[in-house]
C-alpha positions as CSV (number, residue, x, y, z in Angstrom):
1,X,-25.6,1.6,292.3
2,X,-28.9,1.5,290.1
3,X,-32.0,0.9,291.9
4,X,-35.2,-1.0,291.4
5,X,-36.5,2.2,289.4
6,X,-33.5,2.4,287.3
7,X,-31.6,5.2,288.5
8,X,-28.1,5.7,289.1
9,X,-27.2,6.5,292.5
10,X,-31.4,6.8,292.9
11,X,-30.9,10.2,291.1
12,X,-29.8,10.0,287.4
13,X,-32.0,7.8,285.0
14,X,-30.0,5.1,282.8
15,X,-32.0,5.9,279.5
16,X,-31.3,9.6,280.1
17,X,-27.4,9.3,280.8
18,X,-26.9,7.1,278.1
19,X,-29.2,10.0,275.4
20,X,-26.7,12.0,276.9
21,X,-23.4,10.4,276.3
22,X,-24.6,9.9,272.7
23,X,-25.6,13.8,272.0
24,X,-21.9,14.8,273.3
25,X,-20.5,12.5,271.1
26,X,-22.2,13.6,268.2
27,X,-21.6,17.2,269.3
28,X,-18.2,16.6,269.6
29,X,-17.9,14.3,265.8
30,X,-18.9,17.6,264.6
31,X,-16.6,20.1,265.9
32,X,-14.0,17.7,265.0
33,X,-15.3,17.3,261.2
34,X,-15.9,21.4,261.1
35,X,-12.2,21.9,262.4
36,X,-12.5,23.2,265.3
37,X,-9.7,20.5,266.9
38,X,-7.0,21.3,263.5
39,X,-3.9,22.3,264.5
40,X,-3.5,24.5,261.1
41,X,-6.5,26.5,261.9
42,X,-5.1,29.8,261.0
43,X,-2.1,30.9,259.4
44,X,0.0,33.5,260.6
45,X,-1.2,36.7,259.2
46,X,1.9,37.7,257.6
47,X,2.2,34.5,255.4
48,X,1.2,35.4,251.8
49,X,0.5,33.4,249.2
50,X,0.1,33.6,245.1
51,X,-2.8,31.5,243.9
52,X,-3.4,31.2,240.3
53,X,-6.7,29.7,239.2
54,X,-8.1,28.7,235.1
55,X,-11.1,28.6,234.0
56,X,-11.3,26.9,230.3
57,X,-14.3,28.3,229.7
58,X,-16.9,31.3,230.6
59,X,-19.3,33.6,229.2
60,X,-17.1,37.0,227.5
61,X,-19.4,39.6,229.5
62,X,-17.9,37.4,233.1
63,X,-14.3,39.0,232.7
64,X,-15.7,42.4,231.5
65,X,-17.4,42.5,235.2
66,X,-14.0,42.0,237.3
67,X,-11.3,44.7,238.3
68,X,-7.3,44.7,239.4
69,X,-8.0,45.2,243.4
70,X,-11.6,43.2,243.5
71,X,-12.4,41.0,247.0
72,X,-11.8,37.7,246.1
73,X,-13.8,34.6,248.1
74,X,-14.3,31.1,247.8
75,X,-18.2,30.3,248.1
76,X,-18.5,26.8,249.5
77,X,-17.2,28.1,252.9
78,X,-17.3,31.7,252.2
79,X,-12.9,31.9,252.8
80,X,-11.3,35.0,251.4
81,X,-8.6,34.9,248.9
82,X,-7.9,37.7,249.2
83,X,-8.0,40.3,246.3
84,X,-6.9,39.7,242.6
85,X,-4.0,41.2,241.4
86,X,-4.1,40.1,237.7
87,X,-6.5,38.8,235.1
88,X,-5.6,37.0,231.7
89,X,-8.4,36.3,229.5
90,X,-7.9,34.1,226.4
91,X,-9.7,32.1,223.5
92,X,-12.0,29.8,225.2
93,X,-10.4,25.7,225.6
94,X,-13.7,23.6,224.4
95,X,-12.9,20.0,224.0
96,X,-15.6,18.1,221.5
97,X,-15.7,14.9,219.5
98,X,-15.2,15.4,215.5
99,X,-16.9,13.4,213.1
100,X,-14.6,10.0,213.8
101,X,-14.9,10.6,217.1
102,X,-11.5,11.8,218.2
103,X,-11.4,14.5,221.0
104,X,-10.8,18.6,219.2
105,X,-10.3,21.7,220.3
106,X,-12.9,23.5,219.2
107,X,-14.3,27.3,219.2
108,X,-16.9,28.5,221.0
109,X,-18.1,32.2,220.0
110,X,-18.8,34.3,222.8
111,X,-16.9,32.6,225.5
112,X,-13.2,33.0,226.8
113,X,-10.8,31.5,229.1
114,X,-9.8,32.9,232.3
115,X,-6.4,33.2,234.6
116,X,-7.5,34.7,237.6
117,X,-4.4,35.4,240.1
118,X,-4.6,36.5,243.4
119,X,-3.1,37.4,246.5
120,X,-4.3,35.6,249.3
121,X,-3.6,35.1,253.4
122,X,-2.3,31.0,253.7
123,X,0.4,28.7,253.6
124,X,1.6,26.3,251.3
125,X,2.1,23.3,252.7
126,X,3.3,19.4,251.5
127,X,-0.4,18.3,252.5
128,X,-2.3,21.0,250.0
129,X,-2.9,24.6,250.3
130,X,-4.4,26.4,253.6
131,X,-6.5,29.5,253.7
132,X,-8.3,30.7,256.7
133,X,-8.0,27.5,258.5
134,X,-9.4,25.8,255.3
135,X,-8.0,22.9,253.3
136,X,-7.5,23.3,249.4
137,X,-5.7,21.1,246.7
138,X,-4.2,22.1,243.3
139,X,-6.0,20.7,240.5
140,X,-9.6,21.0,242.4
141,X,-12.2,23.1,241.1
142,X,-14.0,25.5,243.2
143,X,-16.6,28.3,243.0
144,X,-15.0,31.5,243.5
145,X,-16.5,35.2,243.6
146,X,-14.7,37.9,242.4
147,X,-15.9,41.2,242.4
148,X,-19.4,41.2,240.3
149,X,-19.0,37.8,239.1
150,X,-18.4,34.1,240.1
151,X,-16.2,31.5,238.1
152,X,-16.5,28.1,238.3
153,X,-12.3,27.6,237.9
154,X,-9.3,25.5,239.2
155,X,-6.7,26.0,241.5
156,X,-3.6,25.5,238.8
157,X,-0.8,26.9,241.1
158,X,-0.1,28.4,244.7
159,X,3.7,29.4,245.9
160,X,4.5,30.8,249.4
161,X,5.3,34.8,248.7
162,X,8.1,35.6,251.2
């Protein structure tokens, strides 16, 4: 089988083969990581979702930039969430020590608290929340675009529209 040169069959070099077997294995540890082997890849796309995501605390003007009807995506993986169907803005949540050290709630002028709720194409399932064949988990924070601005907010609720 390998001959005095090293070969395989006198054709295929050992060292080569074996470079070989490694770089499809690699190749294929990274399709399986990217999700290319998931079998939740997609949802169907008549399965609806309500997400609801709070921000405790952003700059006034942030809000003031966003409309009923604006694209909504996440920006890690660039997934849609499809487009917002209601904003709540509020006095900001700042948490700070006082003088005896105890956590506050505190003001903060200029800034606001944001409820950003959307309609977005996923499921909702017992192992988190799936959006164009991505993973996401209540409680999580994430970077999401809306319209002119981004918020840096978390996902506080998602239920299954039917």
């Amino acid at each position: 089988m390998i001959d005095k040169n090293g070969k395989l069959f006198g054709r295929i070099n050992i060292l080569d083969l074996s470079f070989l077997v490694i770089l499809l294995a690699a190749a294929l540890f990274v399709l399986y990581r990217a999700g290319v082997f998931s079998p939740e890849k997609t949802a169907a796309p008549e399965e609806k979702i309500l997400l609801t995501m709070f921000q405790e605390e952003v700059n006034e003007f942030t809000p003031q930039n966003v409309n009923i009807g604006d694209p909504v995506t996440e920006q890690f993986q660039n997934t849609s969430f499809g487009k917002l169907v209601d904003i709540e803005v509020s006095g900001p949540i700042n948490w700070g020590a006082d003088q005896e050290g105890r956590q506050v709630m505190t003001e903060r002028e200029g800034y606001v608290s944001v409820r950003l709720v959307m309609e977005a194409p996923g499921k909702v399932g017992p192992s988190g929340i799936t959006i164009g064949g991505s993973k996401y988990y209540v409680g999580q924070f994430y970077v999401v675009r809306v319209g002119k601005s981004a918020f840096y907010a978390r996902i506080e609720s998602a239920e299954q529209i039917k």
